[in-house]
Structure formats: C-alpha cells, structure tokens
N, CA, C, O and CB atoms as a CASP TS submission, in Angstrom:
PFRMAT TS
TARGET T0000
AUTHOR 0000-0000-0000
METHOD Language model
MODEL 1
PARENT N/A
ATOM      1  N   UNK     1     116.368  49.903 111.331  1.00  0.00           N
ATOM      2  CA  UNK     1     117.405  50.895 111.168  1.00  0.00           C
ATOM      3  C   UNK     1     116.809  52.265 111.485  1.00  0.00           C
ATOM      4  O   UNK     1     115.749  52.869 111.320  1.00  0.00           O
ATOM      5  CB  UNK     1     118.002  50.853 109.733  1.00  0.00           C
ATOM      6  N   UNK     2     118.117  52.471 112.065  1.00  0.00           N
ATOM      7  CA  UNK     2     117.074  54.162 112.323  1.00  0.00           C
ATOM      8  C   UNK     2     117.727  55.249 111.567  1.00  0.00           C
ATOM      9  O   UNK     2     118.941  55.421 111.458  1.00  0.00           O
ATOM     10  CB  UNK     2     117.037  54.896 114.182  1.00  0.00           C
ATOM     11  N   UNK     3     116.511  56.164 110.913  1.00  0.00           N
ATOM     12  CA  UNK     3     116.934  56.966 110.201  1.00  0.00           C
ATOM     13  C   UNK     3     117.105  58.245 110.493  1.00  0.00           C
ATOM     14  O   UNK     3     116.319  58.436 111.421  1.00  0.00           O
ATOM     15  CB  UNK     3     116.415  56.874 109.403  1.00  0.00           C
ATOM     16  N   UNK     4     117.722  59.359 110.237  1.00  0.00           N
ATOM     17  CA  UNK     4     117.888  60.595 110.730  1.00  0.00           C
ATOM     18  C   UNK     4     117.781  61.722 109.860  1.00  0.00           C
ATOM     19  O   UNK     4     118.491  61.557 108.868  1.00  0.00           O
ATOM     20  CB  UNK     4     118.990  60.634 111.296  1.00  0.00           C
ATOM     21  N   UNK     5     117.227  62.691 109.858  1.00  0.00           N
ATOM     22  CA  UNK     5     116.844  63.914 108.837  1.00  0.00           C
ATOM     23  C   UNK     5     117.901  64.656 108.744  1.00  0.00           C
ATOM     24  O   UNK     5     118.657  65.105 109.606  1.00  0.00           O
ATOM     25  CB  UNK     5     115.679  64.857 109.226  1.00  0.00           C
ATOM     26  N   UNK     6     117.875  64.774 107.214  1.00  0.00           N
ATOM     27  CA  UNK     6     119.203  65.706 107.148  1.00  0.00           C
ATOM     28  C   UNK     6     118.843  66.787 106.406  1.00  0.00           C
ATOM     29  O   UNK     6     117.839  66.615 105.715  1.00  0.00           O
ATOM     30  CB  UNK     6     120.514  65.062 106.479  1.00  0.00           C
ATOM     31  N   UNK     7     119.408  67.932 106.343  1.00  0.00           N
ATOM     32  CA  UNK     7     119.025  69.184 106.056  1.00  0.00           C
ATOM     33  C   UNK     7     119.499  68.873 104.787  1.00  0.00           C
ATOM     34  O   UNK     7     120.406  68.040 104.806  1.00  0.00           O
ATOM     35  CB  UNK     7     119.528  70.425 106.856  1.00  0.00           C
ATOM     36  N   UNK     8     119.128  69.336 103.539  1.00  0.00           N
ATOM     37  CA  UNK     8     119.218  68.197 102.116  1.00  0.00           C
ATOM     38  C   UNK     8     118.280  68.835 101.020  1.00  0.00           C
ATOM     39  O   UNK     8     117.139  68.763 101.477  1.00  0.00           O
ATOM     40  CB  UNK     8     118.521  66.371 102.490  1.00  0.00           C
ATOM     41  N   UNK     9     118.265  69.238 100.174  1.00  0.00           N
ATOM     42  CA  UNK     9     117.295  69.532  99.108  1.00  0.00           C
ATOM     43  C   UNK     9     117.125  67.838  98.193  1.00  0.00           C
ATOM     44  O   UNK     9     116.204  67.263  97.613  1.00  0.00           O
ATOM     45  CB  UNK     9     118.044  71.026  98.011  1.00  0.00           C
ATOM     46  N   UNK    10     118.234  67.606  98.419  1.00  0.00           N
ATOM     47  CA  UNK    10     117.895  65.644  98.156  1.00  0.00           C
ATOM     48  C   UNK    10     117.775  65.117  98.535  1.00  0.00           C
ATOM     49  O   UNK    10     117.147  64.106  98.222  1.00  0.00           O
ATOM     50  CB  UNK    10     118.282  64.721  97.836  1.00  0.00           C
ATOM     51  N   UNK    11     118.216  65.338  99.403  1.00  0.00           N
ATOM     52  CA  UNK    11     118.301  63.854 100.707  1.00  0.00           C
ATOM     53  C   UNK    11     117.201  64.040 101.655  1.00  0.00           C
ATOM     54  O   UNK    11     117.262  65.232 101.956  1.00  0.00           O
ATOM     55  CB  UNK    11     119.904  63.792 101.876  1.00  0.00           C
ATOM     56  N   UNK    12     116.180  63.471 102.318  1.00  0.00           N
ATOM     57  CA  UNK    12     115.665  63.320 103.231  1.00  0.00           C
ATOM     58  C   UNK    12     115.777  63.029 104.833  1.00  0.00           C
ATOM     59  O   UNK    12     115.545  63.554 105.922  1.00  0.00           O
ATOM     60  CB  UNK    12     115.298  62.850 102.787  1.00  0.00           C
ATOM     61  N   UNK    13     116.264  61.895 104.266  1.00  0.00           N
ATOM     62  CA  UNK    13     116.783  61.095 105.584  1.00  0.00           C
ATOM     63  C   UNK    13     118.000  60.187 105.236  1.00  0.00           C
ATOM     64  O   UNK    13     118.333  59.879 104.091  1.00  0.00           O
ATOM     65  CB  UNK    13     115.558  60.090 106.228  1.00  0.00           C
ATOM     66  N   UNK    14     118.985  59.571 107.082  1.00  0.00           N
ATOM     67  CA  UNK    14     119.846  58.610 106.158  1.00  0.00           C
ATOM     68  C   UNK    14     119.902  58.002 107.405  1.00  0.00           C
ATOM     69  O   UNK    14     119.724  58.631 108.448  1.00  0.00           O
ATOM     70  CB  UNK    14     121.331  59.048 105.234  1.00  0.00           C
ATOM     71  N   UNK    15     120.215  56.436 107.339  1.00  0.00           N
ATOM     72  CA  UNK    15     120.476  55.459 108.087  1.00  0.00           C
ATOM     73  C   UNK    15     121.625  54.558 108.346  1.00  0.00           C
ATOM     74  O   UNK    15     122.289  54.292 107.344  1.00  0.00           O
ATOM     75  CB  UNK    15     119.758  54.929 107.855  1.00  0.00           C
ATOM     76  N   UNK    16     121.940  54.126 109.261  1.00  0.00           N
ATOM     77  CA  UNK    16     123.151  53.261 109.049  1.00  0.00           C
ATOM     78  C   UNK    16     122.896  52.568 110.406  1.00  0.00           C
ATOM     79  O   UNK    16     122.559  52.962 111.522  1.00  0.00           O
ATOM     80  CB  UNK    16     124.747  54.070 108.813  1.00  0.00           C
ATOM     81  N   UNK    17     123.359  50.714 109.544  1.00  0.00           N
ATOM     82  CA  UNK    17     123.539  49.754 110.212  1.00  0.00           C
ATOM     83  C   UNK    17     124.443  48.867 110.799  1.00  0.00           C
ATOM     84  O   UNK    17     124.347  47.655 110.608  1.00  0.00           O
ATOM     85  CB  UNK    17     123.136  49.397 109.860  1.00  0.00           C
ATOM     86  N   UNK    18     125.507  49.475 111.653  1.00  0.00           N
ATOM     87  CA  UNK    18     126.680  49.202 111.617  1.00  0.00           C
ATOM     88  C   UNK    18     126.769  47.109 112.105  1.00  0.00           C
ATOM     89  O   UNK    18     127.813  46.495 112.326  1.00  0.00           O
ATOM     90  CB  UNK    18     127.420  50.514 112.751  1.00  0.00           C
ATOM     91  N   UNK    19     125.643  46.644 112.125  1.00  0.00           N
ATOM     92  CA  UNK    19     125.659  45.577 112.216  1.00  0.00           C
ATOM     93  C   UNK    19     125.928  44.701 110.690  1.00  0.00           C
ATOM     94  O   UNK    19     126.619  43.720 110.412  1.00  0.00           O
ATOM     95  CB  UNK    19     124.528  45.416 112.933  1.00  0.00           C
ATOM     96  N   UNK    20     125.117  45.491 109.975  1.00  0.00           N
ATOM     97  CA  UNK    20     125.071  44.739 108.219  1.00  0.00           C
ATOM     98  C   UNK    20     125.729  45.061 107.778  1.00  0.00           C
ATOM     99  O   UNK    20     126.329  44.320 106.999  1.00  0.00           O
ATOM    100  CB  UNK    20     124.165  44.823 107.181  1.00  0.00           C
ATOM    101  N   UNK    21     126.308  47.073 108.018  1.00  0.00           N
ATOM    102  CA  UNK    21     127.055  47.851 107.528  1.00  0.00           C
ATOM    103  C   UNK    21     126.516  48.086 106.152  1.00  0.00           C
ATOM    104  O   UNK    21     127.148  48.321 105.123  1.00  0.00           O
ATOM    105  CB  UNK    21     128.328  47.413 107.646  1.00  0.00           C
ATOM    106  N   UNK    22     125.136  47.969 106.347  1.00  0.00           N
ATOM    107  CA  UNK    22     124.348  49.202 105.492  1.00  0.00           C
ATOM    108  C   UNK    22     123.560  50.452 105.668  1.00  0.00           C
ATOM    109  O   UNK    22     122.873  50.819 106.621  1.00  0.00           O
ATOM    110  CB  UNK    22     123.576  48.753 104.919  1.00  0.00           C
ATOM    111  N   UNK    23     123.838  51.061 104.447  1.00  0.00           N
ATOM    112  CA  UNK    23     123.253  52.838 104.899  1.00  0.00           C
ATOM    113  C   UNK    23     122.095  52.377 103.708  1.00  0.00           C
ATOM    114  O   UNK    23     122.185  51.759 102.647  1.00  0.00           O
ATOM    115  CB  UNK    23     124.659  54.809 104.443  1.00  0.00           C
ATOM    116  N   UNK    24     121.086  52.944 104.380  1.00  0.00           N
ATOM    117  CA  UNK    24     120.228  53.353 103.882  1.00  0.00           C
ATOM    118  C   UNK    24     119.719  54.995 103.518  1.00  0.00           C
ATOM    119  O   UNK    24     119.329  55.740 104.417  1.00  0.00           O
ATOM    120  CB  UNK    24     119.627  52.732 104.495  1.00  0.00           C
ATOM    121  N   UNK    25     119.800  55.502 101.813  1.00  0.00           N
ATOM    122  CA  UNK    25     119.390  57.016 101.794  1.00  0.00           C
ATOM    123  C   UNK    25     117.961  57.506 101.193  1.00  0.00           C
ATOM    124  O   UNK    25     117.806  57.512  99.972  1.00  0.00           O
ATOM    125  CB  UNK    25     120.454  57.739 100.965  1.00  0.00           C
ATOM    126  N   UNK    26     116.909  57.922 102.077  1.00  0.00           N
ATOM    127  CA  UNK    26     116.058  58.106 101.491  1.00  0.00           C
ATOM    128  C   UNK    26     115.873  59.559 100.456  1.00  0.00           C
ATOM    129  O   UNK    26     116.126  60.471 101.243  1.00  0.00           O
ATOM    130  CB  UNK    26     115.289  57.875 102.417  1.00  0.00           C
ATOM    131  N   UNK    27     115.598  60.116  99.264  1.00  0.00           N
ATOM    132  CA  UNK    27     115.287  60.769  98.868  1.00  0.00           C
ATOM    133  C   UNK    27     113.935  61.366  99.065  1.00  0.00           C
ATOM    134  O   UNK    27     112.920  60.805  99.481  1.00  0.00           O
ATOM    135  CB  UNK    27     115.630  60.470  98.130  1.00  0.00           C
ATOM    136  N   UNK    28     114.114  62.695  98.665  1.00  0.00           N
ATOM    137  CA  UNK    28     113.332  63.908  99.011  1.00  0.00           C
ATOM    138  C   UNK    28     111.656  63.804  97.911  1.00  0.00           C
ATOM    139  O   UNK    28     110.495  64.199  98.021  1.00  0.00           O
ATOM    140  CB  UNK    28     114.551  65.493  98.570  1.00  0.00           C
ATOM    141  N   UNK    29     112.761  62.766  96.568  1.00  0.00           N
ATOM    142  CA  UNK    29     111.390  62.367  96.068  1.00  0.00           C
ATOM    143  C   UNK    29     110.410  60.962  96.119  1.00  0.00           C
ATOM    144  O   UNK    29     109.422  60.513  95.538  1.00  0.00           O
ATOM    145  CB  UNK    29     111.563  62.575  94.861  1.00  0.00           C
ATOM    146  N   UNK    30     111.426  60.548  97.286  1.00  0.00           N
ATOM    147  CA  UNK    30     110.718  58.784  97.368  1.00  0.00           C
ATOM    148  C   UNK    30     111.471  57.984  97.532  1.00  0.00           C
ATOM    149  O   UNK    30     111.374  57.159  98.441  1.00  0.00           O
ATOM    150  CB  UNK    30     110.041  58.111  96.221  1.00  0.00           C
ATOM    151  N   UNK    31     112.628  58.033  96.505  1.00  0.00           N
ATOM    152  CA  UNK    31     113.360  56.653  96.329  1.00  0.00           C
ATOM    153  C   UNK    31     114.305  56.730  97.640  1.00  0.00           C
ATOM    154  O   UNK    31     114.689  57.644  98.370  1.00  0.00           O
ATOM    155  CB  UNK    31     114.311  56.483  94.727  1.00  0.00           C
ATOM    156  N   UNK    32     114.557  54.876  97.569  1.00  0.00           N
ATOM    157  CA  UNK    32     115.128  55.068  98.908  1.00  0.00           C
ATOM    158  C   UNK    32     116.629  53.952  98.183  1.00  0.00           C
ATOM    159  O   UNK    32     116.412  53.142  97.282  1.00  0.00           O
ATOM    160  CB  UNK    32     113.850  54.368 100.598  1.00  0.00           C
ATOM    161  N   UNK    33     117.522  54.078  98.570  1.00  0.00           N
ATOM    162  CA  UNK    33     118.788  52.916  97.937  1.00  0.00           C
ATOM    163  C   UNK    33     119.251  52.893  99.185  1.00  0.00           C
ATOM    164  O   UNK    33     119.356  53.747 100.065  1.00  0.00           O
ATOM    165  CB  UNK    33     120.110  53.361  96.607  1.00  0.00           C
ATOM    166  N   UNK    34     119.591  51.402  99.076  1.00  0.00           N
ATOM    167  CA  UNK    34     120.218  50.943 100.270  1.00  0.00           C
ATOM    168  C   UNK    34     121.729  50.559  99.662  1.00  0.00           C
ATOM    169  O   UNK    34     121.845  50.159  98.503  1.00  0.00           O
ATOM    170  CB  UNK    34     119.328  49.617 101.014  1.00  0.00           C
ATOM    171  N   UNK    35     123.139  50.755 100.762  1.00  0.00           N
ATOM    172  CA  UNK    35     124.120  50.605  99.983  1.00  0.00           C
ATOM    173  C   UNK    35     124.594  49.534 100.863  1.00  0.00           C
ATOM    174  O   UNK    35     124.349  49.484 102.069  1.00  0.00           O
ATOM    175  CB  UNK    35     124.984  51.818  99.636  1.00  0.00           C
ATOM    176  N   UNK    36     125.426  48.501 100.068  1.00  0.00           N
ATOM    177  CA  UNK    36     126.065  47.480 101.339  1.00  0.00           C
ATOM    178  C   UNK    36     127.570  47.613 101.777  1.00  0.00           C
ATOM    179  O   UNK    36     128.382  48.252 101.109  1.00  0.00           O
ATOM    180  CB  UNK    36     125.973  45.877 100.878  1.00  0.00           C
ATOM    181  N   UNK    37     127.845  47.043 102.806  1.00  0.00           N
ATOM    182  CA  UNK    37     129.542  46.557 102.956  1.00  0.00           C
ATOM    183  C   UNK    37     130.071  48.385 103.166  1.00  0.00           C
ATOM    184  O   UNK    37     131.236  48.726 102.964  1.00  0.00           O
ATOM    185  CB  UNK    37     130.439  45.455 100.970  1.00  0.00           C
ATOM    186  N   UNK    38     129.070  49.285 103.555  1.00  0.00           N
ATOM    187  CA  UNK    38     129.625  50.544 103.485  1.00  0.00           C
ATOM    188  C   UNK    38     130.051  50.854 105.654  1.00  0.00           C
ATOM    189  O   UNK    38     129.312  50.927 106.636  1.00  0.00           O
ATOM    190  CB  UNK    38     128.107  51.809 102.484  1.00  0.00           C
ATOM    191  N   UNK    39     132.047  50.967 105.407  1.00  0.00           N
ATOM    192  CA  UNK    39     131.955  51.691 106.558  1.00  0.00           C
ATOM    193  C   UNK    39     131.609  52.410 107.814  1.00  0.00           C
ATOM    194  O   UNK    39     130.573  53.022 107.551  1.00  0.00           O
ATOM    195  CB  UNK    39     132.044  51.878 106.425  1.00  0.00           C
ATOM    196  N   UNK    40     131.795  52.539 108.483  1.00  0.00           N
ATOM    197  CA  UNK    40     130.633  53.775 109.653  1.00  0.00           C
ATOM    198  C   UNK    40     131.297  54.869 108.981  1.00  0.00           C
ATOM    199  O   UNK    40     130.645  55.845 108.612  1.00  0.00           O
ATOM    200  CB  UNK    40     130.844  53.888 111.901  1.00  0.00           C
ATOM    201  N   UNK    41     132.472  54.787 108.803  1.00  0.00           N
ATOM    202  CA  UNK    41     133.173  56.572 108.922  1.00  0.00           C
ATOM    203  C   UNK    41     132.666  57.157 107.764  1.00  0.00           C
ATOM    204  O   UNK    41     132.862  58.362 107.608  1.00  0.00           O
ATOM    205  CB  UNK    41     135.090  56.831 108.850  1.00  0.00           C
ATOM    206  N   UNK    42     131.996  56.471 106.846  1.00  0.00           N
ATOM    207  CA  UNK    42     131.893  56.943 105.277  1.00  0.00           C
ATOM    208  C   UNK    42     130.459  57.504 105.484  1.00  0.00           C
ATOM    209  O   UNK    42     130.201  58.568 104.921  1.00  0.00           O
ATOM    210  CB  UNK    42     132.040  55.583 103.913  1.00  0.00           C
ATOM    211  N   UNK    43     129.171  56.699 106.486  1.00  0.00           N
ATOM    212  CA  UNK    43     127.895  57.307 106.455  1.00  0.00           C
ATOM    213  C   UNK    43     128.486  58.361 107.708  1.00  0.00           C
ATOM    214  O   UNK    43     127.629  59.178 108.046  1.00  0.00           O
ATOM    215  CB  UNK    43     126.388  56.162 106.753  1.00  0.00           C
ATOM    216  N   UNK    44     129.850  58.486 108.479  1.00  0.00           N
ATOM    217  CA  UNK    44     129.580  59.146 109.717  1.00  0.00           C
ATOM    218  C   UNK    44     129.977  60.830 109.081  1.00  0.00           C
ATOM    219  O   UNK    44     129.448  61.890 109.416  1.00  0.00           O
ATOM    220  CB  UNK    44     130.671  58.423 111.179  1.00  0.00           C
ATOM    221  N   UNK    45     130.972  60.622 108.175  1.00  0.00           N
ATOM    222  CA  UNK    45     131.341  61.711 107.125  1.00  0.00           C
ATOM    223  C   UNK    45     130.178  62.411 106.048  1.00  0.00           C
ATOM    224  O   UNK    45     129.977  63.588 105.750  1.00  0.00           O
ATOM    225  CB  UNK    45     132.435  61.008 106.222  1.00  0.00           C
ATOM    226  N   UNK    46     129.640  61.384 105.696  1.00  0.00           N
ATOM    227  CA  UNK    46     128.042  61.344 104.688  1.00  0.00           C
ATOM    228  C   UNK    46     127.110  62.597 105.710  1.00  0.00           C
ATOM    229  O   UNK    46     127.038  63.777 105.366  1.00  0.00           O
ATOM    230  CB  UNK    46     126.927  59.146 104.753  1.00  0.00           C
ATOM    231  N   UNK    47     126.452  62.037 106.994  1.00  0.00           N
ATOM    232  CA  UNK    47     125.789  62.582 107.753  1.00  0.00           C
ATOM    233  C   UNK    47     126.217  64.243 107.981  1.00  0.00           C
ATOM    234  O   UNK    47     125.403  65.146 107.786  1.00  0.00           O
ATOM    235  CB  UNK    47     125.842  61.716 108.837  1.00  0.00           C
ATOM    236  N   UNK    48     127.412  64.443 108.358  1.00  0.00           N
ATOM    237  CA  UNK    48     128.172  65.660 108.600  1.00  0.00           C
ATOM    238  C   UNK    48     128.718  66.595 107.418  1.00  0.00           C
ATOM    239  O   UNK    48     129.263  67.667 107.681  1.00  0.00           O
ATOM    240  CB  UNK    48     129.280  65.245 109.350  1.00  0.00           C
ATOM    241  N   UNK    49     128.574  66.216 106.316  1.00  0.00           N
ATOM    242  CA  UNK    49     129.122  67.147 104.880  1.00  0.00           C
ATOM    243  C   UNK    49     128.033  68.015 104.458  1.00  0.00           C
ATOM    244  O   UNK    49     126.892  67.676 104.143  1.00  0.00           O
ATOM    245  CB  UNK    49     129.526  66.160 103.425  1.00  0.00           C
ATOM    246  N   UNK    50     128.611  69.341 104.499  1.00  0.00           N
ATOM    247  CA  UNK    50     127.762  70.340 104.461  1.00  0.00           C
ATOM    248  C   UNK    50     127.349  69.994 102.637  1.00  0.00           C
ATOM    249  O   UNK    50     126.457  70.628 102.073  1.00  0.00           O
ATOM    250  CB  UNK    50     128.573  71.988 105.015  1.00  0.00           C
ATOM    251  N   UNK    51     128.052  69.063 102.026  1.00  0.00           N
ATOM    252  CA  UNK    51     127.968  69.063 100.293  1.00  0.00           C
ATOM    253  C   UNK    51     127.198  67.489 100.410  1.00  0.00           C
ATOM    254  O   UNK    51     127.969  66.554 100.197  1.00  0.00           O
ATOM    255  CB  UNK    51     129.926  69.131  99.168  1.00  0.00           C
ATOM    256  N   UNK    52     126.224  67.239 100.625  1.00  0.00           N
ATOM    257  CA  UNK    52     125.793  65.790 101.156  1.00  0.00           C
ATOM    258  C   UNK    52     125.621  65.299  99.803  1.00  0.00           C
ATOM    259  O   UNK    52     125.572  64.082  99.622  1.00  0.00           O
ATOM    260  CB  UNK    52     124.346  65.626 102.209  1.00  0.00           C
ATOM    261  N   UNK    53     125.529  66.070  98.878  1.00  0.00           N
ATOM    262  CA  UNK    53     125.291  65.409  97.428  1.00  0.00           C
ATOM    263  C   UNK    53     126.322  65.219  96.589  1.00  0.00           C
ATOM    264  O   UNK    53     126.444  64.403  95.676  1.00  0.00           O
ATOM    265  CB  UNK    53     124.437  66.124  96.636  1.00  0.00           C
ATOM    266  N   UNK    54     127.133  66.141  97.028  1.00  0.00           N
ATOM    267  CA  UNK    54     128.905  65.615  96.003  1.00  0.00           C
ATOM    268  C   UNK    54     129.521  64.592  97.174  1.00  0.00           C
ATOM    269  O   UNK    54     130.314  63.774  96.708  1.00  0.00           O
ATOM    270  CB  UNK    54     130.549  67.446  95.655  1.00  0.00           C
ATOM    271  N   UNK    55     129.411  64.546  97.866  1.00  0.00           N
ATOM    272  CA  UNK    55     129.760  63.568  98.897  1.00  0.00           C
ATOM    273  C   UNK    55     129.270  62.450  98.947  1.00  0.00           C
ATOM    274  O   UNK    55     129.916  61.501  99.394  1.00  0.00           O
ATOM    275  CB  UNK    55     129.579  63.921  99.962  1.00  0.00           C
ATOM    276  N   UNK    56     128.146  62.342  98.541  1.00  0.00           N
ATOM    277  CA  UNK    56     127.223  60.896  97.957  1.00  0.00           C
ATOM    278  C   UNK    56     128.007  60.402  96.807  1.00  0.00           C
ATOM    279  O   UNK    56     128.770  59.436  96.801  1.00  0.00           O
ATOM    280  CB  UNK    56     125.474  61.228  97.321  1.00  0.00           C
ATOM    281  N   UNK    57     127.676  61.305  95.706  1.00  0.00           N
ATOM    282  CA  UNK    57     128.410  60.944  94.249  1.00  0.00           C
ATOM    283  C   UNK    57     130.207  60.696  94.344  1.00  0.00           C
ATOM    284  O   UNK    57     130.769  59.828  93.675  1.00  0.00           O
ATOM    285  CB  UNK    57     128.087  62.439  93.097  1.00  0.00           C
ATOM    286  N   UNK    58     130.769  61.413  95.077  1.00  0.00           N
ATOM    287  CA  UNK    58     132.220  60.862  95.249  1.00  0.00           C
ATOM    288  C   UNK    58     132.309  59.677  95.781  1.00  0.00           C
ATOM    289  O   UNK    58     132.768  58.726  95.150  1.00  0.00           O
ATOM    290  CB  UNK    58     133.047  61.630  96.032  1.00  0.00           C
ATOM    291  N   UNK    59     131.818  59.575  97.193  1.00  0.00           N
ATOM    292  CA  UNK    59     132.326  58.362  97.733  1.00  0.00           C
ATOM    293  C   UNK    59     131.084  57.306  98.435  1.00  0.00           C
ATOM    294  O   UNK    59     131.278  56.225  98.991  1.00  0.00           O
ATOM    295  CB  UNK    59     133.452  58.842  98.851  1.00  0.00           C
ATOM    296  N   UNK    60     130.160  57.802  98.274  1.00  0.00           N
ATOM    297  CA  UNK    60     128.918  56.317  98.417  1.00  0.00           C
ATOM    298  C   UNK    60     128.910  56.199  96.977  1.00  0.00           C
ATOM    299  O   UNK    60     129.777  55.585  96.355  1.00  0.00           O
ATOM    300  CB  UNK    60     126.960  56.580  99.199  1.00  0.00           C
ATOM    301  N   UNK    61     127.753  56.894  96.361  1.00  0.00           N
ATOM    302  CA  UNK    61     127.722  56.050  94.738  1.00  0.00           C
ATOM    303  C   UNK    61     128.597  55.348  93.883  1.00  0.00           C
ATOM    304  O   UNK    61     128.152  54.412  93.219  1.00  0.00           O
ATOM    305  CB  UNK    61     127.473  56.792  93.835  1.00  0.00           C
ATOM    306  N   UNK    62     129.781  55.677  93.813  1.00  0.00           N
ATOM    307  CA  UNK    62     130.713  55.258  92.869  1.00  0.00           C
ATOM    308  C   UNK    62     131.192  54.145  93.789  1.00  0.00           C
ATOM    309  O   UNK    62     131.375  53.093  93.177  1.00  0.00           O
ATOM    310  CB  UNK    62     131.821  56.385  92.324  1.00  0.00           C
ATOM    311  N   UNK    63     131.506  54.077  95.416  1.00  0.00           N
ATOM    312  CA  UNK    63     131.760  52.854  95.495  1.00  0.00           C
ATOM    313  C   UNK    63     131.563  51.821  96.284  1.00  0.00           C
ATOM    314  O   UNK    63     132.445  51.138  96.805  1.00  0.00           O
ATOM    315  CB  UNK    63     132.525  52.845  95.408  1.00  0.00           C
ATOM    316  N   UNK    64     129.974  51.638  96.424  1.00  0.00           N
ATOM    317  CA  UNK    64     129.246  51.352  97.509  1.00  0.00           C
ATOM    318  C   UNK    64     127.910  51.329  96.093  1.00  0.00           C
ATOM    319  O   UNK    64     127.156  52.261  96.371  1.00  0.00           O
ATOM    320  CB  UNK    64     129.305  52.648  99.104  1.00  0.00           C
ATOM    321  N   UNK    65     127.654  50.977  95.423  1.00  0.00           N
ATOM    322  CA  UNK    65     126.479  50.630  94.153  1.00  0.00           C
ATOM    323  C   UNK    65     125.415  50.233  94.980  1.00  0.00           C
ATOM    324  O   UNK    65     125.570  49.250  95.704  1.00  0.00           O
ATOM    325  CB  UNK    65     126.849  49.294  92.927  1.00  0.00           C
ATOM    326  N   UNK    66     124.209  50.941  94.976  1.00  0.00           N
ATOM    327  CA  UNK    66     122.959  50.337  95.308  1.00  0.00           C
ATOM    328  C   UNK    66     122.360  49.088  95.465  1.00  0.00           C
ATOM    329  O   UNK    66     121.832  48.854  94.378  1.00  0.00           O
ATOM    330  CB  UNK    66     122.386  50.670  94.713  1.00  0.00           C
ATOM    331  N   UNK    67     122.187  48.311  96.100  1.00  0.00           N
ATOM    332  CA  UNK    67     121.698  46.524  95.906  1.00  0.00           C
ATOM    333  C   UNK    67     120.695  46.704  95.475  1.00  0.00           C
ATOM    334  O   UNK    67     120.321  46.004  94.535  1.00  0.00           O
ATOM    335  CB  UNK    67     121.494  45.421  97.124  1.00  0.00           C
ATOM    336  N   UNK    68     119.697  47.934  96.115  1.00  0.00           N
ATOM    337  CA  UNK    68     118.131  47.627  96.393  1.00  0.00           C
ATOM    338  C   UNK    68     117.559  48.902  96.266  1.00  0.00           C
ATOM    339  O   UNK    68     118.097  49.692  97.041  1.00  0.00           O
ATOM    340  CB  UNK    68     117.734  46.973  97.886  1.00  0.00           C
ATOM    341  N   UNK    69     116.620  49.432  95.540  1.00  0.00           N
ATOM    342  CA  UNK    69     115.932  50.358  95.392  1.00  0.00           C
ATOM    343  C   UNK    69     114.520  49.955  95.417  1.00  0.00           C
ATOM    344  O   UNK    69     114.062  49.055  94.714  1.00  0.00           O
ATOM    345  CB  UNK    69     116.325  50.972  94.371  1.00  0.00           C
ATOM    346  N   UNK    70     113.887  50.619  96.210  1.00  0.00           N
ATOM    347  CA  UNK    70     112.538  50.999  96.695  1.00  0.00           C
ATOM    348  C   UNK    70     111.653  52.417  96.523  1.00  0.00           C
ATOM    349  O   UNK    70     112.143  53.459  96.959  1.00  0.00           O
ATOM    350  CB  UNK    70     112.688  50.833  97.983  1.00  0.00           C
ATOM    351  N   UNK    71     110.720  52.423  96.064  1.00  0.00           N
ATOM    352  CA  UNK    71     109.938  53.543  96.145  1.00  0.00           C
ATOM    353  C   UNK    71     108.838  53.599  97.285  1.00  0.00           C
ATOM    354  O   UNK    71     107.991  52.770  97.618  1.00  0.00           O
ATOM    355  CB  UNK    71     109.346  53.680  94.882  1.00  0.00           C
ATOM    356  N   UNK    72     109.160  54.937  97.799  1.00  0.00           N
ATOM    357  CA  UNK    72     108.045  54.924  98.856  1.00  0.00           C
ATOM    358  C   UNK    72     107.245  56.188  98.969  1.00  0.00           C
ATOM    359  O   UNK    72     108.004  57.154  98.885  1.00  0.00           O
ATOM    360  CB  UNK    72     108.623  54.651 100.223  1.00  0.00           C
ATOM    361  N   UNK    73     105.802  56.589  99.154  1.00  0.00           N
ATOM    362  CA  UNK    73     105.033  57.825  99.002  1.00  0.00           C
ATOM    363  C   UNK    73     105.358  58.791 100.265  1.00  0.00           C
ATOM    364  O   UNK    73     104.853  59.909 100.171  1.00  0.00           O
ATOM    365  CB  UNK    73     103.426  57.469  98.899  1.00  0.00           C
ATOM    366  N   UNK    74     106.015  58.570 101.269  1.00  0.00           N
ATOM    367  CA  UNK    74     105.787  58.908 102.609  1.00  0.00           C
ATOM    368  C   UNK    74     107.673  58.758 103.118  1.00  0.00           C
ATOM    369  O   UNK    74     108.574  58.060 102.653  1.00  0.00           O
ATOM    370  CB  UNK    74     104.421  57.639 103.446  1.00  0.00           C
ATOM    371  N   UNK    75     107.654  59.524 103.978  1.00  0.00           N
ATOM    372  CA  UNK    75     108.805  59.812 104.181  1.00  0.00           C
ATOM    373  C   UNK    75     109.234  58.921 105.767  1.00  0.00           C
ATOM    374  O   UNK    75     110.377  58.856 106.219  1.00  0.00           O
ATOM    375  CB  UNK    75     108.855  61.471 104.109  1.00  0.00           C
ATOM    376  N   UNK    76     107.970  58.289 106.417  1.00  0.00           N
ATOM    377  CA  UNK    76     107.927  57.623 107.416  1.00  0.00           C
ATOM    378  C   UNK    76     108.477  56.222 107.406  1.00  0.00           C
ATOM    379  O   UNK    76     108.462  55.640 106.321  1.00  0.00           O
ATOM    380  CB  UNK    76     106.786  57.683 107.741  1.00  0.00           C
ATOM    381  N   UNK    77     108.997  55.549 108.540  1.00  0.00           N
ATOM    382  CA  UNK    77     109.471  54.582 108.492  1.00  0.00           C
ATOM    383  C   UNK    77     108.386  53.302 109.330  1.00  0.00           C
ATOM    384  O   UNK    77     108.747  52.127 109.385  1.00  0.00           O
ATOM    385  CB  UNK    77     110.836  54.926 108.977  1.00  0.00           C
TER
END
C-alpha cells in the first residue's frame, strides 16, 4: 500500500487500498490502525480535509473501527 504524507500534527501519513478497501493511518507518534471495508471517497475526503482529525473522529473512527493496530519507531514503510 502506498502511503502519502499529510500535513497533520497527527497524522503522518495515510494509505488506501482500494483493492481490500483498506486505509491505513499512520500517526505522528507511531501507531499505525488499519481500517477495513472503508470506501475510496471516505479516505479520498480523509486525504483532502483541511480538519484531518475531526474528520477521522466523525467519519473513519466511529465507523470504520480499527481491526489492527501496530506500533512502529520509524515513519518508513
């Protein structure tokens, strides 16, 4: 998956797999959550919201729940 940098005091980076139709969001402090069964238009809206963090919490977190959380030291893929 390829990931893309987003201008973010939280967010790091974000990914999307329109094959699995998972986004992957890495945080600024490590953690990375992968979300499933999530839309394109929802990471394509995600990517483009100048509010990337009330925009997470409205409409990825609440309904798109994390499967998988990972910690990682490095921001590289």
């Amino acid at each position: 998956m390829t990931m893309t940098p987003v201008v973010s005091r939280i967010f790091a980076e974000i990914g999307y797999d329109p094959a699995t139709r998972q986004m992957k969001v890495r945080f600024r402090d490590g953690r990375v959550h992968i979300h499933r069964r999530v839309p394109a238009f929802v990471y394509e809206r995600f990517i483009e919201s100048p509010r990337k963090y009330a925009y997470y919490q409205s409409k990825v977190e609440r309904h798109y729940p994390a499967g998988y959380h990972e910690a990682e030291d490095h921001l590289e893929d």
